[in-house]
N, C-alpha and C positions, 0 to 999 in steps of 0.2 A: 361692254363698252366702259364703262366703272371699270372695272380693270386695270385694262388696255390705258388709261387715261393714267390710273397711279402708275403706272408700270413707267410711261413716257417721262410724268415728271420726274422720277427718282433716277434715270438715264438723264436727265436736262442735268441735276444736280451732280452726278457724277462726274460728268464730262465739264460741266462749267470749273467744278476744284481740279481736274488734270490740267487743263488750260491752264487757270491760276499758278498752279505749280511749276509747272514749263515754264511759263514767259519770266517768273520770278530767279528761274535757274540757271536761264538763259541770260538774264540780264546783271546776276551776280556776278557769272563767269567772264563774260565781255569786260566789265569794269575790273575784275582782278590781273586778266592775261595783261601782260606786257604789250606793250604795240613795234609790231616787228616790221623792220624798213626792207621795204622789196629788195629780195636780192637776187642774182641769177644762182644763186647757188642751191644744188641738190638738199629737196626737203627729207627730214630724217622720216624712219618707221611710226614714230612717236606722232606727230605733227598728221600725220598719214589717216593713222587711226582715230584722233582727235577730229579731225575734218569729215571724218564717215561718221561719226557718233553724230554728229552737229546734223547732219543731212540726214541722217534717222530720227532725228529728234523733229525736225521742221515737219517732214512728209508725216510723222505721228499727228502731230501740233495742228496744220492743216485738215488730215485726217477728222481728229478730234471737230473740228470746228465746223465741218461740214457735218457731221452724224448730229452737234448742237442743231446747226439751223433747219437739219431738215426733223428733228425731236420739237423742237420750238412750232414747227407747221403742221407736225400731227397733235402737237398740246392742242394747240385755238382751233383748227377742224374739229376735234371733239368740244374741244366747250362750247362751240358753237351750235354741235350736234346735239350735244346733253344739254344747252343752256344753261351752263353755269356761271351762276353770279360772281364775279371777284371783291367776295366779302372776307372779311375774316373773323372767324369766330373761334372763341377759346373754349366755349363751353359743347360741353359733352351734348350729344343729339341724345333725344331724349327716346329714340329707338332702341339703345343700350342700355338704359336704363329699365326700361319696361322688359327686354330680355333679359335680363338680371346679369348682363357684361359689363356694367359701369365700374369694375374693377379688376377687367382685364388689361386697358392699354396698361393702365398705373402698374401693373405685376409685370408685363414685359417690359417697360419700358423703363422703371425706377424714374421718375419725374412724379412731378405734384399731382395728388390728387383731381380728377374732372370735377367740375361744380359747374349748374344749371345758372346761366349767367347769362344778362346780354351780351347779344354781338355788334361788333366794330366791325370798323371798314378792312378789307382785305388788299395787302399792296405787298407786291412780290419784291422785297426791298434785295436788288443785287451784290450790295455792300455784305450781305450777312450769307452770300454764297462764295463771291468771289474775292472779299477782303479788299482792301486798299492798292493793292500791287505790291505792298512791303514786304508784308508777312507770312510766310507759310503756314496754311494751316496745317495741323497736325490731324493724324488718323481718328482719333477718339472726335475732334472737332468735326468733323467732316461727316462721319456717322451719324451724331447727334445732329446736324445741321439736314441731311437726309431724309432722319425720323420726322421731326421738325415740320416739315412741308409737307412729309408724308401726310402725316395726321392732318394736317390744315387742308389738304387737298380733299382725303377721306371723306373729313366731317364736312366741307360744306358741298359735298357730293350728297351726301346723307341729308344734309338741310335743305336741299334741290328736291332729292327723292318725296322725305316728306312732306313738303309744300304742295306736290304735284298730286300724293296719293291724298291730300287733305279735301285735294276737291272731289274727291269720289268717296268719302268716309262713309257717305248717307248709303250710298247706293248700293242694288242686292245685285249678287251677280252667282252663279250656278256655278259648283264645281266640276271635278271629275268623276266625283262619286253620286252626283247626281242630286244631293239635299240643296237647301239654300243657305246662307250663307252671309252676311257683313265683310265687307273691305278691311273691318277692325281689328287686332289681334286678338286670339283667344285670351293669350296669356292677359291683356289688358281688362278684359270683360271680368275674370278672375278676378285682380286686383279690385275692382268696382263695386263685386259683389263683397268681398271682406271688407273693403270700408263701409260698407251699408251695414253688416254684420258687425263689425267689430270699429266702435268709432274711434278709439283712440292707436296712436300708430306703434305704441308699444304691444297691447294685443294683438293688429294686424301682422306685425313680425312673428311673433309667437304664434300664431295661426298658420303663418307661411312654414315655419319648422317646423309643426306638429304635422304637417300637410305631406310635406314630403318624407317625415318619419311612416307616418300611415300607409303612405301609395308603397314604402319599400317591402312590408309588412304585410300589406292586401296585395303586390304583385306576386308575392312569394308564397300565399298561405296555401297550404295543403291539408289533408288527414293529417301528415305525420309529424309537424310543425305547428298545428292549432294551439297548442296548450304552450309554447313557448310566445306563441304571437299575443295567446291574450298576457299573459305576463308582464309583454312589452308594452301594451294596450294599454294596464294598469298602472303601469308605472308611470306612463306619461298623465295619466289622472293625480297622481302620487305629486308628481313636481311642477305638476301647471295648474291653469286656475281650471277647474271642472268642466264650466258651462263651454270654455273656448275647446277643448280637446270633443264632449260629446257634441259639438255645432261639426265641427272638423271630419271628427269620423262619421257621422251621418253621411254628410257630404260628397267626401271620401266612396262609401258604399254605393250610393245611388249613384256615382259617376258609374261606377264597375259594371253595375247590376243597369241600368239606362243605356243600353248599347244597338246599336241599328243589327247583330247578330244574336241568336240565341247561345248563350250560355250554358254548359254539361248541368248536368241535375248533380251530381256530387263534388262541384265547383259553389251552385247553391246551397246546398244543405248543408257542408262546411262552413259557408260567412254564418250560418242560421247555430249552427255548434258553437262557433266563436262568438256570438251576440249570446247565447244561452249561458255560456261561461261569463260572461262577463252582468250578463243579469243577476246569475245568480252571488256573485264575489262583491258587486260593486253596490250597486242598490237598483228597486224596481225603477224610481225616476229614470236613471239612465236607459233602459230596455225601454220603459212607456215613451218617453221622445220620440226614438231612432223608428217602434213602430207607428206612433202617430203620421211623424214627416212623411213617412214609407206611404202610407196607406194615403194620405193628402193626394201627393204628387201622382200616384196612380189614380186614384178617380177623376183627382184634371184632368188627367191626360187623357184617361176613357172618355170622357163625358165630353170633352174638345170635338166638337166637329172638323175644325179644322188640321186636326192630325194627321199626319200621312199614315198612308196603310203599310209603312215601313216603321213604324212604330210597334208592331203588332209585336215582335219578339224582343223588343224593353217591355213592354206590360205582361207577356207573360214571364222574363223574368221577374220583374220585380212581384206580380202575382203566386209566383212560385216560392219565393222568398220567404212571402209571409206564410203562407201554406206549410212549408216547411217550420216555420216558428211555433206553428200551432201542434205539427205534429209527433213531435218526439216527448218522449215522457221526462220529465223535470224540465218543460218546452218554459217558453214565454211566453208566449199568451194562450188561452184558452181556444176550445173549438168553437164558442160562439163567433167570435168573429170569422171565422173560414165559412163557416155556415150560413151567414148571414153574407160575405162574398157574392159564396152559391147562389142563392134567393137574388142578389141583385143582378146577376149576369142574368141570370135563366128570365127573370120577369123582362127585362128590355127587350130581347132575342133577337137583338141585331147579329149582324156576321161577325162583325167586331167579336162579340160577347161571346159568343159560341164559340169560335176558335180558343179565347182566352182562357173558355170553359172545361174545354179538351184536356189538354194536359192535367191542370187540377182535377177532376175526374179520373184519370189513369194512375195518377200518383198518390190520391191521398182518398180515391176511394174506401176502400177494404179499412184504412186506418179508421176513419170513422164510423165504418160499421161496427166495427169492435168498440169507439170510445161513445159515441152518442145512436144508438143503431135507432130512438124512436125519431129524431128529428131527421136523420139522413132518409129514412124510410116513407115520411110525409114528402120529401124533397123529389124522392125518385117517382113515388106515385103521382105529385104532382108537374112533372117535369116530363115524364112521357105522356100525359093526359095531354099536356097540353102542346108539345110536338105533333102529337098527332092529331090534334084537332086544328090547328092552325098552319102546318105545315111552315117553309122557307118562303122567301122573298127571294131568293135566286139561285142558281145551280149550286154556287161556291158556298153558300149556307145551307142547302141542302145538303151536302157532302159535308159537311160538320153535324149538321141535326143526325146523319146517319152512325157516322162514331160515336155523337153522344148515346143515339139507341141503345148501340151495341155492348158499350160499358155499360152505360147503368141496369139494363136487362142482366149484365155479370156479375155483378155487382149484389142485383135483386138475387139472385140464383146462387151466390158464394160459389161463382165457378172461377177463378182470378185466370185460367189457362184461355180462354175468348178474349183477354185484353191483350193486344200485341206489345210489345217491348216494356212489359211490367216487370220490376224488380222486388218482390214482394218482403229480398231480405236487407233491400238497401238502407231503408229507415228503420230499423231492427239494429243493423251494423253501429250507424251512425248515433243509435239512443244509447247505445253501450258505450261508443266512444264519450258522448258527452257525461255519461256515470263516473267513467274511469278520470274523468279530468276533474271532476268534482267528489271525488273521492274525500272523504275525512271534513267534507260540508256540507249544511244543510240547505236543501234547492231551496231557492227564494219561489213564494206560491206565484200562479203562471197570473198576467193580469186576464181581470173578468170583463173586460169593457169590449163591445158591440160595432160593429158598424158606425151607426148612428149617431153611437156615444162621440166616435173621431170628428165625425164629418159635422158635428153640432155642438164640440167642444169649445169654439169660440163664441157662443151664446148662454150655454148651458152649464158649462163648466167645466173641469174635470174631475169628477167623483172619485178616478181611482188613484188620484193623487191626497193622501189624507192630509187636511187642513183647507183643500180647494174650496170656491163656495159653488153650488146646485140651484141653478133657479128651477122651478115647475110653478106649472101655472096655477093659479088658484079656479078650485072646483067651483063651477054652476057659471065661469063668464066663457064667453065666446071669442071675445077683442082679442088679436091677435099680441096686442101692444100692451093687456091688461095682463098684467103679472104679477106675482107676489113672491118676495124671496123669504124663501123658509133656510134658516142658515141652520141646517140641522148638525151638518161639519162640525160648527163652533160649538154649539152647546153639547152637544156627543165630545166631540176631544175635551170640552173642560170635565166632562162628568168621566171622563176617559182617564183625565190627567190625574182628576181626585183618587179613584179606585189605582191608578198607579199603572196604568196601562203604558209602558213606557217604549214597547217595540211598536213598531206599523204593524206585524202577526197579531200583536193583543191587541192594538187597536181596530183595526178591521175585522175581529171576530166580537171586539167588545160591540161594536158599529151595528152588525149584523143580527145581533142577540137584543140591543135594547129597540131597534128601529122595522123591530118586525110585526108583523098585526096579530099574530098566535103563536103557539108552539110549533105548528107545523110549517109555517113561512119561513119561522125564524133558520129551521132544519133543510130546509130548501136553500136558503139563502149560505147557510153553511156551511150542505154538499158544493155548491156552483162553487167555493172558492178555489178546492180542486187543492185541497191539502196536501202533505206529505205522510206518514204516520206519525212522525215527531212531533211533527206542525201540529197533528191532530188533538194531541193529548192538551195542547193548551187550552183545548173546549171546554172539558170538563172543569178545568181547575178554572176558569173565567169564571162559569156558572155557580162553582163553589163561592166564589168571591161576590159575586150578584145576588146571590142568594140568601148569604150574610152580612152583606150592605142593606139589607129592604129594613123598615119599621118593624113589618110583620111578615109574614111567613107570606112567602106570591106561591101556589101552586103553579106558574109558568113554569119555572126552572125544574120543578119536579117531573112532572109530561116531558118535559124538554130531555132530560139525562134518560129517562124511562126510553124514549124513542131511540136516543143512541144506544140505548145499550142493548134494546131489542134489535137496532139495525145491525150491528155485528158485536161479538165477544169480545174486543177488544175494550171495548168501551166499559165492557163490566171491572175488568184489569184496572184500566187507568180511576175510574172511579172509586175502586177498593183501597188505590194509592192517595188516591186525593182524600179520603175520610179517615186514614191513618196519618196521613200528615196534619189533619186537622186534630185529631186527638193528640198528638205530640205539644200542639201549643194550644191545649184545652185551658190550660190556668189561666191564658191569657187571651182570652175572649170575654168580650161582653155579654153580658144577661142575654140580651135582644139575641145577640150571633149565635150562641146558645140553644136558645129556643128555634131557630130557624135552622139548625144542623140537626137537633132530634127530632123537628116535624119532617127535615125534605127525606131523611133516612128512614122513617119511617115508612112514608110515602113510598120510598123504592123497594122497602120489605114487603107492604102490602099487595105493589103490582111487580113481584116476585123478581124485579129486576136484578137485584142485589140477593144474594146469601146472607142470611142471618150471622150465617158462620166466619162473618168477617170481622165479627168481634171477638175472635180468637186473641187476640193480639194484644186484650185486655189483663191487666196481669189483676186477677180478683182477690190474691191474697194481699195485697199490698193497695190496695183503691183509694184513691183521696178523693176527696168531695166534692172536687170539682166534677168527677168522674163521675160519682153517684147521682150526683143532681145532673148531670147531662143522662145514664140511666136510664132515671126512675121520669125524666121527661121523655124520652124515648119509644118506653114500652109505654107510657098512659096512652101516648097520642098512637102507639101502634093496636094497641089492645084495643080500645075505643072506638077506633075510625074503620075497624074491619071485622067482616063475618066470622063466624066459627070456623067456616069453610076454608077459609083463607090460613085464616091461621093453623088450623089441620095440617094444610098443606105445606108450610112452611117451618114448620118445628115436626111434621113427620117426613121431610127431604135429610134432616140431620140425624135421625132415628134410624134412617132407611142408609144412611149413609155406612153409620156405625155399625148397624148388624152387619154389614158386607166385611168389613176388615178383619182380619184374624188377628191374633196375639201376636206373631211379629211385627205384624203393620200397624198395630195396635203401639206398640211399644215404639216405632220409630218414628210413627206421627206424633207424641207425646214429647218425645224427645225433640224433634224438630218445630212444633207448633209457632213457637213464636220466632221463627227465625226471620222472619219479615219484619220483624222491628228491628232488628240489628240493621238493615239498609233503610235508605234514604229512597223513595221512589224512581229518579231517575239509575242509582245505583243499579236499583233490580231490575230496570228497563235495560240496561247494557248487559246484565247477567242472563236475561233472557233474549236476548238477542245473541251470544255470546252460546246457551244451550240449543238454541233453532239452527246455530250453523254448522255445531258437530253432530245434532240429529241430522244424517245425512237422508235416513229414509222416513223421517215426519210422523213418528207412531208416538212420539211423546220419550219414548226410554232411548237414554245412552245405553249403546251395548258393544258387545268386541268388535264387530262389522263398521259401526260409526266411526270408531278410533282408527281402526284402519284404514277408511276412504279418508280420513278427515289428516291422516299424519300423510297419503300417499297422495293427496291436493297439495300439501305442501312441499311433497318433494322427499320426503324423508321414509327411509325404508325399517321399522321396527320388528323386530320377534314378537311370535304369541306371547313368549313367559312376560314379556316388559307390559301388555296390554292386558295380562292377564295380573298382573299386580295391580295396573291402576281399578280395574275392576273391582276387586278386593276388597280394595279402601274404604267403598261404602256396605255399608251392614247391607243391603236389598238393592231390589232395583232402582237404577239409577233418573229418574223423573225430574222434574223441577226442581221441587221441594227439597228430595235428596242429594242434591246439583249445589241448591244454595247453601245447603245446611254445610256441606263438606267445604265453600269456601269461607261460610262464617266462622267456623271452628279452625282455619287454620291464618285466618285475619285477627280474630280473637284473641290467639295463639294457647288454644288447647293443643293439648300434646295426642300424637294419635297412640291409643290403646296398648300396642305393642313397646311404645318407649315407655309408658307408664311403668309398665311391668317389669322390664330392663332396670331400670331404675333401683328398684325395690327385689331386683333379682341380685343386684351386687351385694348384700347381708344375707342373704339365702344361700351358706356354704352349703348346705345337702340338696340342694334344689327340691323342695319338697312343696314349694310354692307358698312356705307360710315362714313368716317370723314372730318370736316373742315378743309377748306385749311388751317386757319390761325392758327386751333390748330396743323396742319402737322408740319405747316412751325416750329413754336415754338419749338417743341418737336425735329427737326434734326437741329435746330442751339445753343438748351441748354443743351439739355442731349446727353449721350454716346460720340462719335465721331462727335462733332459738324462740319455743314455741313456749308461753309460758302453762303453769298447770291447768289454769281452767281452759286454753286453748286446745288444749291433748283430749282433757273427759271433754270436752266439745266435739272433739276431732272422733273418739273412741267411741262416743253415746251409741252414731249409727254403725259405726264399721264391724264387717265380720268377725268378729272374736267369738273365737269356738274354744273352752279347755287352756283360758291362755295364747293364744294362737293366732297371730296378725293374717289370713287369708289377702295377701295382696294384688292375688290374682281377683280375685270375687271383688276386690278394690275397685281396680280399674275398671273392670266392666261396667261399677254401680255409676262411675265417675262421666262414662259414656254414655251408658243407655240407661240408666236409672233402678233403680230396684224392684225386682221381679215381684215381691209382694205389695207394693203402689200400684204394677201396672195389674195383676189380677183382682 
């Protein structure tokens, strides 16, 4: 009807300017012809055709004026049908506006911008359709006069419409898809919420463009696109203000992921990649929000009675969501929280819960056998205990209770072929994917926060945000309202700040380490963080720094590095690094700090944790005193505080060592011994990281098999002879030690043994391998860098001279591996 109604007036307007035009042409012509006196005389051809024009022109004219009046009778039968008011109003209907077309008429039409304005009386002024009678109007006039009325008819059609729907704004009415529903537009409710959100209208704009960057972003994202989506993801963090872009994509998600259908499982595990990427690049704030909100919105909605049971697959996507967050390695959050899910669904045991249960159970079974197998194992024991003790509440939850059976029995038994449409290499796949996008950084650690922690973060705090404050209740009251806030946060970050704790990693492990109640809490508390190995090595060198911050020497930190390094070898590595970096800036340590580095070393000599033999590295012929007094404080407190027994053991591990090695090994470990002070600790972390990945088959030795998987990973096809040179290069087998020692000496820029010789072969005219002392001496006090005399008998004191006789071959070798009568 709207329509039909614009469509009439714009025929009313048309035909009213044909009319005007005619009668104006007509009456130009009349007043210019001549007036001719009746004659009987024959009229010409001319006059003929003139007379036919004129009688085509009227029957049009008429024509015209009949198609007006009967245009004019279907106008007012519709406005009477639609009740339309003859107002007139200039300003834009605010229907347009809220669809975001308030700058469409202006783009077609080239006129003045719409502005929200009162309206005026509406009066169809015929002067401004059909002119005076004088004037013709011209084409362009006539068009614009068209549009004109157009739009005024339009708009106060649209000011009819919304008047009419205003009195039904309140009211619910049912759709086609069966939910309920508001009269209101969606797109309005949106705008209502970002002003709630965002109160100033410059943010709001910026929220609306980050919104529809996101939705282009999340419609499009795939496997094969993720690492370019977070990119984009970041960048909008880069150029907008933070908090509006992570409110934005939250929002964004849970629209996605909140859907009346279920969602692919590698559609979810994807957004859960791209939230991983972007955890680990951006900061944990970002990640702890997006899963707070997550995890909020779905317990509403579970715990809503009044939810439809068409809700059920929005909760399990978004349940799966988070399930998947948890479960990939370098994930976001830890498995506490998925496990404590678990525990919540299973204890309600409504039908609700049990269905939700289902899929989490099929998916993320098996995962957690392998990452948490004793909590998953309390879970499944008590989860079928109590299935079958209490059975279902109705058919439709008995047919869930019966799935759950069937998995966690598969589950209990490691048979994964009893769970029907298990993928067991999907999140396998997808952990690899998210390595590859995080490639060349270090995963940010996954957050440790609980259930509980979410759902009672608006009371309690948030702990895993550092600086947040913690309330806990103070021990021995009861009152729910009697509280004590222990701001343990502030006093930890400033004693955090002091010691120079400047990342969230050092702070949260400095956190961890002073706020524990023993050694072995503390070791608890700083497996649960679910480190990386990188991450990991910051332990050690924390507990160095706490340990030489005390007054006096805490045996805590001692039991404490004892326990790591008894819990895996690595920890003996990163601690052998951390007590050479402290000997590097021995001068510059206090007395106190001092004393507390030769009681804790002591400490880890006597519970065997540390090698003796790590003070190789000590140069004894050159010692300064800062050295001796760290020492001779060293061995009192180690001699002192331990049995004979102990000490047996430990100076006969170096005894027992030595007899094993033969005179080769003998020589090349002598030669290499302190190659570990030429690096910097993280240095020899990357150098060993660097020999574990050409050890193709993990026996400890580079050999010709390793060079060859390790050139044929890359792509590259070499000869025996090329791998049988680099082998060469080293005097023995190829180990660690021997590994570091070959790229010290070519960082250094020692020459390898065979240029030496070259060298000192160009004055060897008879190749006999030996030159004149006196032609030596000539040649290093004339040419190049003239050596002066006492440099030469300094030079000559230990060199082979036999009979006169420079041995420059017997040179180079002493220059390499040292002189056979030292090493016997």
């Amino acid at each position: 009807m709207r329509h039909l109604a614009y469509t009439s007036k714009m025929s009313v307007c048309y035909y009213a300017t044909e009319v005007c035009k005619e009668a104006n042409t007509k009456k130009k012509a009349a007043s210019e012809r001549p007036k001719v006196l009746p004659t009987k005389t024959k009229s010409t051809a001319l006059e003929k055709r003139s007379l036919k024009e004129e009688k085509r022109r009227e029957k049009q004219r008429l024509l015209h004026k009949e198609l007006l009046e009967n245009d004019n009778r279907e106008i007012k039968k519709y406005e009477k049908l639609l009740k339309l008011k003859k107002k007139k109003n200039n300003a834009l209907p605010k229907s347009f506006s809220i669809d975001g077309l308030d700058y469409l008429l202006e783009l077609c039409m080239g006129n003045k911008p719409y502005t929200d304005g009162s309206s005026g009386d509406f009066t169809l002024d015929t002067k401004d359709l059909i002119g005076d009678g004088e004037e013709v109007l011209s084409e362009e006039e006539e068009i614009n006069s068209e549009d004109e009325n157009g739009e005024e008819l339009e708009e106060e059609m649209e000011e009819d419409r919304n008047s009419e729907n205003a009195e039904f704004a309140n009211t619910e009415r049912e759709n086609i898809y069966g939910d309920q529903s508001t009269s209101e537009l969606q797109c309005a409710l949106k705008h209502e919420m970002l002003d709630e959100t965002f109160a100033s209208p410059e943010e709001q704009a910026m929220a609306e463009r980050v919104e529809k960057i996101l939705k282009r972003f999340i419609n499009k994202l795939s496997e094969s696109n993720v690492l370019v989506s977070s990119r984009e993801v970041m960048e909008l963090f880069r150029t907008n203000p933070q908090h509006v872009v992570k409110r934005v994509f939250t929002e964004v998600i849970l629209d996605a992921c909140f859907t009346a259908f279920r969602l692919p499982d590698r559609l979810l595990i994807t957004i859960s990649v791209l939230v991983g990427i972007l955890h680990s690049t951006l900061s944990s704030n970002f990640s702890a929000y997006f899963v707070e909100m997550l995890v909020q919105k779905l317990e509403e909605k579970r715990t809503d009675e009044n939810e439809q049971e068409i809700e059920s697959n929005a909760l399990q996507n978004g349940y799966l969501l988070v399930a998947y967050l948890c479960a990939m390695k370098a994930s976001v959050t830890s498995y506490k929280l998925l496990m404590d899910i678990f525990n919540s669904l299973m204890q309600s045991g409504r039908c609700l819960d049990l269905q939700l249960l289902v899929p989490l159970v099929k998916n993320l079974g098996f995962v957690l056998r392998k990452a948490c197998p004793s909590e998953l194992k309390d879970f499944v024991l008590s989860a079928i205990a109590k299935m079958e003790k209490h059975g279902s509440e109705s058919s439709r939850a008995e047919a869930f209770t019966n799935i759950l059976m069937i998995d966690l029995n598969a589950i209990k038994n490691n048979n994964a072929s009893k769970i029907c449409h298990y993928d067991p290499d999907l999140i396998d796949h997808f952990t690899k994917l998210l390595r590859s996008c995080l490639s060349g950084k270090t995963p940010e650690m996954p957050l440790a926060f609980g259930l509980m922690d979410i759902l009672e973060a608006s009371t309690k705090g948030r702990w895993w945000i550092v600086g947040s404050s913690y309330v806990v209740p103070v021990a021995g009251t009861n009152k729910s309202g009697d509280l004590n806030q222990f701001n343990y946060s502030e006093d930890l970050l400033r004693l955090a700040k002091k010691n120079r704790m400047n990342t969230d990693l050092k702070r949260n492990i400095f956190c961890c380490i002073l706020s524990a109640e023993d050694y072995l809490n503390a070791f608890e508390k700083l497996l649960k963080l679910n480190l990386s190995d990188k991450q990991e090595r910051e332990i050690i060198h924390i507990l160095f720094v706490c340990c030489l911050n005390e007054k006096t020497f805490n045996p805590f930190y001692g039991y404490l590095v004892q326990k790591f390094c008894s819990y895996n070898a690595k920890f003996v590595l990163t601690t052998q690094f951390a007590l050479w970096d402290k000997l590097k800036i021995l001068k510059t340590l206090k007395k106190t700090q001092i004393q507390n580095l030769s009681s804790l070393i002591a400490h880890l000599f006597g519970s065997l944790a540390l090698p003796i033999s790590v003070l190789k590295v000590i140069n004894f012929v050159e010692i300064e005193e800062t050295m001796t007094d760290f020492l001779k404080r060293l061995f009192t407190k180690f001699l002192n505080s331990f049995s004979t027994d102990v000490l047996r053991v430990v100076f006969g591990n170096i005894m027992a060592s030595r007899a094993k090695m033969g005179k080769g090994k003998k020589r090349a470990h002598r030669a290499t011994s302190n190659v570990f002070a030429m690096f910097t600790q993280s240095q020899i972390q990357e150098f060993k990281e660097a020999f574990n990945m050409i050890d193709q088959n993990r026996n400890g030795f580079i050999d010709k098999a390793d060079l060859l998987d390790m050139y044929a990973s890359l792509g590259k096809e070499v000869g025996d002879e090329f791998i049988d040179e680099m082998i060469n290069e080293a005097p023995g087998a190829i180990n660690f030690t021997m590994f570091l020692t070959m790229f010290g000496e070519k960082m250094t820029g020692t020459d390898p043994e065979d240029v030496i010789r070259n060298a000192f072969q160009c004055f060897d005219e008879e190749g006999t391998g030996s030159i004149s002392e006196h032609d030596l001496r000539t040649l290093l006090t004339t040419m190049g860098d003239r050596y002066t005399d006492d440099q030469v008998e300094e030079l000559f004191k230990d060199a082979p001279i036999k009979d006169g006789m420079f041995n420059y071959v017997e040179f180079a070798r002493m220059l390499k591996h040292g002189s056979e009568e030292k090493d016997e």
